[in-house]
Phi, psi and omega in degrees: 000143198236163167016264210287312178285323170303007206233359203231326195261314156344283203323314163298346165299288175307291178325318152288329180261346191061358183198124167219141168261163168344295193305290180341284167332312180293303193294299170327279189283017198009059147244152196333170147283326178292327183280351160313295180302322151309308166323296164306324142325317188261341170274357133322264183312336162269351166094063108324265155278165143321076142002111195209168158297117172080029184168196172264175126209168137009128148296143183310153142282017205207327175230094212294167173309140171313156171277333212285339216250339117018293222264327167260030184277170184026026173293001145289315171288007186277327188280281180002284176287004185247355169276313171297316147326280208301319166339326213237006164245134167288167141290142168079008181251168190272119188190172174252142168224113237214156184319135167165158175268301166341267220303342187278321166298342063043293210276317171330285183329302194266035156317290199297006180278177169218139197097347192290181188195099182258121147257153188229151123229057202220099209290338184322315188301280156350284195285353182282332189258333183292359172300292189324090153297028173240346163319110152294127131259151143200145189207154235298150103026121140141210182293108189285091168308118189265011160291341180192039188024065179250136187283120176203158178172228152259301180299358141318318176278293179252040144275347170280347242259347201263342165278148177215114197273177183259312167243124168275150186226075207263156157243239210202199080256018191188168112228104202282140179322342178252014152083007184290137169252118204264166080232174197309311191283165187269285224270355161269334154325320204260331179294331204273359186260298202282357150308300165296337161276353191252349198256134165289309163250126195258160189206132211234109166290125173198115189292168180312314199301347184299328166296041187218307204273151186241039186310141197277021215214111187262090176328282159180241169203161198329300186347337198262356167301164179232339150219174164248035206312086174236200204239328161245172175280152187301174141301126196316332188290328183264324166329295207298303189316316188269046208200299171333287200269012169063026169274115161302134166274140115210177226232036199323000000 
């Protein structure tokens, strides 16, 4: 077993049990406590797991990771997929960007277009585009959260509610194995619903770590997608669903 699969097979562990310790671990896998502890250090630092004394545990289900610490987690597979994102937008189209530290990397990414008519409701987002003069931004209506300037609300709903695009461009904080798409806020959920319903094409940005995590907040689910932009292959129960269900991978 080599590195990625043990740190892969952790993950699974911790998941079933909701806690696993060094020792246990070291026992498993027959290996050190030390290469125990690395594993877990790094996996940790993508927001994979918990940290704890003497173990693993769970990511909160109710609480997300800080933004400040978010933005740099997998930032290198963020740029990936949001340079591969970007491949896959015309000049001149139309489109939502929606909350996320993924999607802001996404809005870098598509500097070099020309033409677009970006709605956002993500001032991160907003401020990254508005240098284009060749750019519509516009953006939404409502409440500003101020942990990480994301917009939502019911006038948040039906100010997307009055546009209908070429492309949504959404992210994520979970996806669970039966294709459910989680997140944490109820209400950032319900703008990210009427976005995918306002999109002709829906297109979901998500670094690996997302096939890990279980927030509690039900978006809404693969089937409504049209792509999959991440940086590894899915766990095979959402590969078959998104095959079920004609969503294109791809694979940054």
């Amino acid at each position: 077993m080599n590195q990625q699969q043990r740190q892969d097979a952790i993950i699974d562990l911790v998941r079933r049990q909701g806690y696993a310790s060094i020792e246990q671990l070291t026992e498993h896998f027959s290996v050190t406590p030390q290469t125990i502890r690395r594993d877990l250090n790094a996996l940790a630092e993508e927001g994979m797991i918990r940290r704890v004394h003497g173990g693993a545990g769970l990511e909160s289900s109710t609480v997300n990771t800080a933004y400040s610490t978010r933005k740099n987690l997998n930032l290198d597979a963020k740029r990936r997929i949001a340079a591969l994102v970007a491949r896959h937008i015309p000049d001149h189209a139309s489109l939502f960007i929606n909350i996320g530290t993924s999607n802001e990397v996404v809005a870098e990414a598509l500097l070099d277009h020309q033409g677009l008519e970006v709605i956002t409701n993500n001032l991160n987002v907003a401020a990254i585009l508005q240098h284009k003069e060749d750019f519509n931004v516009i953006i939404a209506g409502g409440q500003v959260r101020s942990r990480d300037g994301g917009i939502i609300g019911e006038a948040t709903i039906d100010f997307i509610n009055q546009f209908k695009v070429d492309f949504g461009i959404i992210g994520i904080s979970g996806i669970d194995e039966d294709g459910s798409l989680l997140e944490f806020d109820y209400q950032e959920a319900r703008v990210a619903q009427a976005i995918i319903l306002n999109s002709r094409q829906v297109y979901l940005t998500a670094d690996h770590s997302k096939f890990h995590r279980n927030p509690v907040v039900r978006q809404g689910n693969i089937a409504q997608l049209d792509a999959l932009f991440t940086d590894r292959q899915p766990p095979e129960r959402i590969v078959h669903l998104m095959q079920v269900n004609d969503v294109a991978l791809h694979i940054a």
